[in-house]
LOKOLNU-529570 format. One line per 2 residues: their letters; for each residue x negated, y negated, z of C-alpha. Coordinates in nm, 3 decimals, decimal comma, padded with zeros to 5 digits. Layout:
<pts>
a = X Y Z ~ ...
</pts>
This chain:
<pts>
xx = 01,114 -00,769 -01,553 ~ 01,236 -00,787 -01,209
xx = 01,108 -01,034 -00,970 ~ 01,015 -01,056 -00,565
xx = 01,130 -01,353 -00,340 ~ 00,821 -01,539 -00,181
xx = 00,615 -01,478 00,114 ~ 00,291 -01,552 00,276
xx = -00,006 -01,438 00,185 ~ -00,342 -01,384 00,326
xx = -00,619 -01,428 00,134 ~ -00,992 -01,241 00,309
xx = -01,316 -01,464 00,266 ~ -01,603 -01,267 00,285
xx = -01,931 -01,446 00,273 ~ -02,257 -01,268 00,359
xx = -02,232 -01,357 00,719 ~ -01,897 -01,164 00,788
xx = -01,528 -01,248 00,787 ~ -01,292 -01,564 00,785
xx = -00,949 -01,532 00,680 ~ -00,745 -01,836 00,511
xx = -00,360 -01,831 00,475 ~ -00,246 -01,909 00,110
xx = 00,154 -01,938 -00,044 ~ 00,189 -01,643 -00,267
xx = 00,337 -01,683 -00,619 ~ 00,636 -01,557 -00,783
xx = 00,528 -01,243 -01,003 ~ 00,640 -00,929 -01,165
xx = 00,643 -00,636 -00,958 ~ 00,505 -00,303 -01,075
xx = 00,794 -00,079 -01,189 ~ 01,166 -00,122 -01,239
xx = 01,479 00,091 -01,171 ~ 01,594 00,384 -01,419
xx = 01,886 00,611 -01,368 ~ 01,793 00,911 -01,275
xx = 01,897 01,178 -01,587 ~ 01,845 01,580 -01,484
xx = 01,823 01,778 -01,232 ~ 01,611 01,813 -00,859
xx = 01,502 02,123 -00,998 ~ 01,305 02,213 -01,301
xx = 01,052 02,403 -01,470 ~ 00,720 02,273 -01,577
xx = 00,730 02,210 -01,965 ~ 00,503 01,958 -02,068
xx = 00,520 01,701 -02,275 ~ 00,209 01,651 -02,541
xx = 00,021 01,928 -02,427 ~ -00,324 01,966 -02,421
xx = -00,586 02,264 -02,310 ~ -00,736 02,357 -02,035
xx = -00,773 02,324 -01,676 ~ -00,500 02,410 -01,459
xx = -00,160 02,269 -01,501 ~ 00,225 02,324 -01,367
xx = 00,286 02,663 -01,459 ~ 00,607 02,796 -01,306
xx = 00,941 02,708 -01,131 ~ 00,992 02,387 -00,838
xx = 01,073 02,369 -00,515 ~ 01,162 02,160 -00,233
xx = 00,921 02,145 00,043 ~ 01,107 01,891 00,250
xx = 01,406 01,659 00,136 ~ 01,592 01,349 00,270
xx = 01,282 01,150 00,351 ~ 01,319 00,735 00,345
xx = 01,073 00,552 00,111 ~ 00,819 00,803 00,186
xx = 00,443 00,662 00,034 ~ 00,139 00,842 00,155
xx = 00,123 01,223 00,247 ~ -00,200 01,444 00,359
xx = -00,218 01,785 00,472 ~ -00,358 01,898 00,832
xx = -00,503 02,186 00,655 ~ -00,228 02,422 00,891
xx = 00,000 02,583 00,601 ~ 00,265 02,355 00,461
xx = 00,201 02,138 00,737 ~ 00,116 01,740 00,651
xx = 00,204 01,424 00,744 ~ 00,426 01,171 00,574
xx = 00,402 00,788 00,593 ~ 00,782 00,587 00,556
xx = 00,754 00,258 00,398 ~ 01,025 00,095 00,586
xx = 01,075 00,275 00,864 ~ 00,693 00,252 00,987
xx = 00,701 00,582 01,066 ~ 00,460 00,894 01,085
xx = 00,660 01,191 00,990 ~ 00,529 01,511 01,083
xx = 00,580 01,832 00,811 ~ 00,625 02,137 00,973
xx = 00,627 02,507 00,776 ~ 01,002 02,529 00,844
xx = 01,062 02,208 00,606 ~ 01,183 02,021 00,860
xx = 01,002 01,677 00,977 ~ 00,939 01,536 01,326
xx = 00,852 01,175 01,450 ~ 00,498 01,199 01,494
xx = 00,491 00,796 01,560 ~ 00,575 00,436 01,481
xx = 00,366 00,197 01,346 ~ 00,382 -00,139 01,528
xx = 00,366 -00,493 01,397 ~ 00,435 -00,382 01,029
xx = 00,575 -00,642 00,792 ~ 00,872 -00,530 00,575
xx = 00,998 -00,670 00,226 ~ 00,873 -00,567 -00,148
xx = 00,628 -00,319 -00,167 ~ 00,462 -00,398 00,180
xx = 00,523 -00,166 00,467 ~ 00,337 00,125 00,608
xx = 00,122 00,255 00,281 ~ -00,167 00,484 00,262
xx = -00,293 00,741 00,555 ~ -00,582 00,940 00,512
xx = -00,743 01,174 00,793 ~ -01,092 01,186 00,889
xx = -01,260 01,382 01,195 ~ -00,943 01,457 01,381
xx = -00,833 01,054 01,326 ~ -00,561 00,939 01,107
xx = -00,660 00,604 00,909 ~ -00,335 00,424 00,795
xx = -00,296 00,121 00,564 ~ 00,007 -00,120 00,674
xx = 00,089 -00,463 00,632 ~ 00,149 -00,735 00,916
xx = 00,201 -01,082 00,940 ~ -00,131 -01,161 00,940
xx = -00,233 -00,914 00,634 ~ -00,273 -00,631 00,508
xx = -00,497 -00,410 00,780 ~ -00,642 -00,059 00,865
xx = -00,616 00,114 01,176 ~ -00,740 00,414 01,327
xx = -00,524 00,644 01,546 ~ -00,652 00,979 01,705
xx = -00,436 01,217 01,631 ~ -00,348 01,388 01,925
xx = -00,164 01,755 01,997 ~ -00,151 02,045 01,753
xx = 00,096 02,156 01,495 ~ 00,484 02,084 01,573
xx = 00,355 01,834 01,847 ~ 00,120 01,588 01,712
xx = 00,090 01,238 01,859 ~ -00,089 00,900 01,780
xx = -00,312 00,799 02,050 ~ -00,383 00,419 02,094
xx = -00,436 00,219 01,768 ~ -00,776 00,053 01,703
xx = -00,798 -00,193 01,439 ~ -01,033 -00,098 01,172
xx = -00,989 -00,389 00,920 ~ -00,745 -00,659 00,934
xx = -00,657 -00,970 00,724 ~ -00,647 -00,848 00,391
xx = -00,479 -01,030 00,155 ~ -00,109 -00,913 00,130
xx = 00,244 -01,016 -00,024 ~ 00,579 -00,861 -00,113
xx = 00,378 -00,747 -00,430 ~ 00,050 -00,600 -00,550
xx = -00,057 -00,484 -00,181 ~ -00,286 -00,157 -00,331
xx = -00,299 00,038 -00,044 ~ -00,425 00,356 -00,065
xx = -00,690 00,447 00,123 ~ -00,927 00,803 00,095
xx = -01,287 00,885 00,195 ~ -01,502 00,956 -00,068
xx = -01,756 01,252 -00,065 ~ -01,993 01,056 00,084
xx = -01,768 01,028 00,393 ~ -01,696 00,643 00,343
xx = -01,393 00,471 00,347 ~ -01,182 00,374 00,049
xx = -00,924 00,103 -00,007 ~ -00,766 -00,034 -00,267
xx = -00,620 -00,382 -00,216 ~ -00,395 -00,581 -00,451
xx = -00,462 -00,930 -00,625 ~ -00,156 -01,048 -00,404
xx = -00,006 -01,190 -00,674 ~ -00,295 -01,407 -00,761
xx = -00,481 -01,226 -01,035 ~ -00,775 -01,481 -01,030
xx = -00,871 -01,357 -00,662 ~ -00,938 -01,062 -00,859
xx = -01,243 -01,219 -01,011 ~ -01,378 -01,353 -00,727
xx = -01,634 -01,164 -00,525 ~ -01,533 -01,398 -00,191
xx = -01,189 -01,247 -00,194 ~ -01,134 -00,894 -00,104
xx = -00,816 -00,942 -00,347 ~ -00,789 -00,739 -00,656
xx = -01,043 -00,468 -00,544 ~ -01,163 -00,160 -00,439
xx = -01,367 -00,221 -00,094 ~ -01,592 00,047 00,099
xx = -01,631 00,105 00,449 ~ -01,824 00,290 00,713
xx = -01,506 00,459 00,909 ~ -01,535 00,222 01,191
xx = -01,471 -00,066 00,904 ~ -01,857 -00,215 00,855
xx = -02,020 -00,271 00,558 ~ -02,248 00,025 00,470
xx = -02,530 00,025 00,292 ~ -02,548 00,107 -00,051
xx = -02,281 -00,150 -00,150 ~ -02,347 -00,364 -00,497
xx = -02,320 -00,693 -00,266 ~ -02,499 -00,789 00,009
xx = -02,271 -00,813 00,322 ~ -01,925 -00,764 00,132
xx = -01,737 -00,410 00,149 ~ -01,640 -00,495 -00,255
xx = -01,706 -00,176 -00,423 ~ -01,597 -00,276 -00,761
xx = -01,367 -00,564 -00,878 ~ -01,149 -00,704 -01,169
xx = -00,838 -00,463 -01,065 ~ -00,436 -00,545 -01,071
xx = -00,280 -00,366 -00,801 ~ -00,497 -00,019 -00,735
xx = -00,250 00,306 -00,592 ~ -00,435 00,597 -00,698
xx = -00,828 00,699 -00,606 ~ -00,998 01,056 -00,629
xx = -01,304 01,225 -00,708 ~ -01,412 01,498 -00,904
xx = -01,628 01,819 -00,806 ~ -01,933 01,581 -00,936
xx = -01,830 01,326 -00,750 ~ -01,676 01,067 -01,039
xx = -01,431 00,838 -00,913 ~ -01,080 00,793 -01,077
xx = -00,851 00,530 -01,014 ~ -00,481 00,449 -01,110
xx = -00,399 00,091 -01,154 ~ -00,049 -00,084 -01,270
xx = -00,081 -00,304 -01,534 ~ 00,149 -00,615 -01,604
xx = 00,355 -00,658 -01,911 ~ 00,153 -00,407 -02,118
xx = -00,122 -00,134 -02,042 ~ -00,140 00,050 -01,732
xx = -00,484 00,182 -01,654 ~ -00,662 00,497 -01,584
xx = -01,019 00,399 -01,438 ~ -01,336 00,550 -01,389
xx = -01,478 00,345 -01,148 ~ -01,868 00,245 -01,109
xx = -02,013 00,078 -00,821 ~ -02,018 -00,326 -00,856
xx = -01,832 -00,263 -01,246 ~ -01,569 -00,526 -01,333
xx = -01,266 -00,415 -01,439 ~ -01,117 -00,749 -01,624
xx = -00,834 -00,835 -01,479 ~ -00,666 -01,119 -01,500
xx = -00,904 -01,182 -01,802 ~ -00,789 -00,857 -01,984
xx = -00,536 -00,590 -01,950 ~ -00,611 -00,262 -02,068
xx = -00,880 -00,198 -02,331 ~ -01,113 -00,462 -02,514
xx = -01,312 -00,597 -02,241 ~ -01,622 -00,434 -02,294
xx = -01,776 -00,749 -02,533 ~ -01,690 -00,970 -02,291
xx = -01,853 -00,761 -01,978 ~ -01,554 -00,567 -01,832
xx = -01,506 -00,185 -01,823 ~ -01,225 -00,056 -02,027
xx = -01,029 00,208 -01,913 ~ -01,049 00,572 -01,960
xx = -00,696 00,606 -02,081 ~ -00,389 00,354 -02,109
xx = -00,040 00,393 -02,105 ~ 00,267 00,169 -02,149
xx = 00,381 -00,007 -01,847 ~ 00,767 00,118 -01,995
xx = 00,588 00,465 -01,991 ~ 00,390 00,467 -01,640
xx = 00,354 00,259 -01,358 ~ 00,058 00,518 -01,190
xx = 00,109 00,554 -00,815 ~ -00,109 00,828 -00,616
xx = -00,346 01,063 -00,781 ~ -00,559 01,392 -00,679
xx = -00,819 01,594 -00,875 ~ -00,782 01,986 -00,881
xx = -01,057 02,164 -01,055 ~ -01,142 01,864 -01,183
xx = -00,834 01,761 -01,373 ~ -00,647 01,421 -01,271
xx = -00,347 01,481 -01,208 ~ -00,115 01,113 -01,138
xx = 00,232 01,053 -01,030 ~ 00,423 00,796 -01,210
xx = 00,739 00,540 -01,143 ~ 00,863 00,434 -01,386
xx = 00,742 00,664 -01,640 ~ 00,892 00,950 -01,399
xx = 00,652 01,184 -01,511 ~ 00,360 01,369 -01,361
xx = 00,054 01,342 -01,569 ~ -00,267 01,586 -01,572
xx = -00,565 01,433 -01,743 ~ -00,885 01,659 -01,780
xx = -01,168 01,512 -01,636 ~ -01,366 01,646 -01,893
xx = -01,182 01,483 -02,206 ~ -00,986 01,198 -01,955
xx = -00,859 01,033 -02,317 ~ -00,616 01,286 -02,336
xx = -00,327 01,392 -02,110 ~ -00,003 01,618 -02,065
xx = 00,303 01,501 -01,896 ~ 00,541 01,714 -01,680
xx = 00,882 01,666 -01,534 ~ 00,976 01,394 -01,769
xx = 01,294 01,230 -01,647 ~ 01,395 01,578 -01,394
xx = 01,314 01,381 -01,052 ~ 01,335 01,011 -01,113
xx = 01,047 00,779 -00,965 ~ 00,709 01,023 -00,886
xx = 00,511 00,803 -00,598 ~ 00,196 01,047 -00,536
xx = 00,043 01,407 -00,590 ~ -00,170 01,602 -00,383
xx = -00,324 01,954 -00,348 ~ -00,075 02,171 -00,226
xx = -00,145 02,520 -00,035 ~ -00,222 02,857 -00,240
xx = -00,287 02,672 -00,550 ~ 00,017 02,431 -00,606
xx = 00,093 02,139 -00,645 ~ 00,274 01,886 -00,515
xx = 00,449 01,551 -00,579 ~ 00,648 01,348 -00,422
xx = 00,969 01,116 -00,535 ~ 01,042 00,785 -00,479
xx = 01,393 00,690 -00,514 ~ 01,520 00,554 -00,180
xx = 01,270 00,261 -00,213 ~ 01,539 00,013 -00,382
xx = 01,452 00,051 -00,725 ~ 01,564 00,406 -00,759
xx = 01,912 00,586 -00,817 ~ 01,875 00,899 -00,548
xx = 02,035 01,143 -00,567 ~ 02,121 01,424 -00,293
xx = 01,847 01,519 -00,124 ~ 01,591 01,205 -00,223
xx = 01,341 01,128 -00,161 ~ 01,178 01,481 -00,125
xx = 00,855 01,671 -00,154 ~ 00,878 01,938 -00,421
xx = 00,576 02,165 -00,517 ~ 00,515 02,396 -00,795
xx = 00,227 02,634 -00,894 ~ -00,046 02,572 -01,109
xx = -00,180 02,812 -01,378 ~ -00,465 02,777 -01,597
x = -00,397 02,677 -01,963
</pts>
């Protein structure tokens, strides 16, 4: 298992009066997927692997939206065509997607801390602002840009810090962020490399936290004063809701199970205590569905007509899990595009994904990292 050189890590206090933020040494750890060589082709067709019925699923031939992106983490759609915008890991920058397949610099990100899995992460828009998860020196951190200009000229206006201080290192950072249906914000933060902080309802490590969009506790949370939504997590990637408004989450594991979650407001998830299932007599919630960590490492997910469907690293695959029967799942792609980082709705009913092998634990090949969609058909 590979491992990441040290750095400094934040750790977030969060008593019921507000805030303080004490600096910590991280420790050595595993990081959350390895390096395969990339087998196949950058184009494929969607047979699956264990099939199962119903809902919709890859149904028909690839293709690239956009290739020769850096690192790319994050992407969401303006809602204009194939237009979107793409997050860079190391450059810190905000790629705009136009329909031609071409990108533009929308903006950079200032202050972000590079090394490991820490860079700019997760964007999410909300209201005609773009929220976007980075890390600094001081933490991990939130901020809120207004997105300015239309189509083929968007800007970022001045950045105003939403959250800051989370805890951070060159591993296990989470950071995806989303607003849930009811129009709070999301994020999924890391244990840092110090899986206790997971259990510990003072650190904001090792969770999933909720926030009003200007970054306050709303309420409705399970404890008083803290944004901790539910705890007891690894390193979180993936969050989505269904039509009925059940959360999923995607969550690495460490030397055995990775985890598909449905998570519960204040529910503990286990870790460090337990990875994977058999928690339940001792108080945690076992997952939905687990997977080998040889098999998965679960990145970004999105629900479509209520089916889950998760992008994978190391298991290169893209999985679609019904919501309705989320024990069971189909895989896709196996092997054709190397390391799959996330998955999102995709315009006229497709989907798309999005690879990850220009990150340094990848083998690209020409044309990585890219964008590739493909339609979805009903089993």
């Amino acid at each position: 298992m590979d491992t990441t050189p040290h750095r400094r890590r934040i750790r977030r206090i969060w008593p019921v009066a507000g805030l303080a933020a004490v600096a910590a040494l991280a420790l050595a750890g595993c990081t959350d997927d390895s390096a395969r060589t990339l087998e196949g082709t950058a184009s494929a067709s969607a047979a699956p692997t264990n099939p199962t019925a119903g809902g919709p699923q890859p149904g028909g031939e690839t293709s690239d939206i956009v290739t020769g992106l850096d690192a790319p983490w994050s992407v969401v759609r303006t809602g204009d065509g194939d237009d979107a915008l793409i997050s860079e890991r190391d450059s810190a920058k905000v790629l705009e997607l136009t329909a031609a397949g071409k990108t533009r610099t929308v903006g950079t990100v200032e202050g972000v801390s590079h090394g490991g899995e820490g860079g700019l992460l997760g964007l999410a828009l909300h209201e005609g602002d773009l929220f976007v998860y980075s890390t600094a020196e001081g933490g991990n951190r939130i901020q809120r840009y207004e997105l300015t200009g239309t189509t083929g000229s968007y800007g970022l206006g001045a950045a105003t810090t939403v959250v800051d201080g989370l805890p951070s290192n060159s591993f296990h950072n989470g950071g995806r962020i989303a607003f849930g249906p009811d129009g709070m914000l999301y994020a999924s933060v890391g244990d840092a490399g110090d899986g206790e902080d997971a259990q510990d309802r003072d650190s904001l490590a090792g969770k999933i936290l909720r926030f009003t969009p200007d970054g306050q506790v709303p309420g409705g949370n399970p404890f008083r004063g803290s944004p901790v939504w539910s705890l007891g997590h690894r390193n979180v990637q993936g969050m989505a809701w269904t039509a009925d408004g059940t959360m999923f989450a995607s969550e690495f594991g460490q030397d055995t199970w990775d985890e598909l979650n449905v998570i519960e407001k204040g529910q503990d998830y286990g870790w460090p205590e337990v990875e994977g299932k058999g928690g339940e007599d001792q108080g945690f919630v076992d997952p939905v569905q687990q997977w080998s960590t040889d098999d998965a490492s679960p990145s970004g997910i999105t629900v479509i007509d209520d089916t889950v469907f998760i992008a994978n690293l190391r298991g290169e695959v893209v999985r679609a899990v019904p919501a309705s029967a989320p024990t069971t799942s189909t895989e896709f792609f196996a092997g054709d595009f190397g390391r799959i980082r996330t998955v999102l709705a995709g315009p006229e009913g497709a989907l798309w994904f999005v690879t990850n092998n220009t990150d340094g634990r990848g083998d690209p090949t020409a044309g990585d990292d890219r964008i590739v969609s493909v339609p979805l058909a009903t089993s």
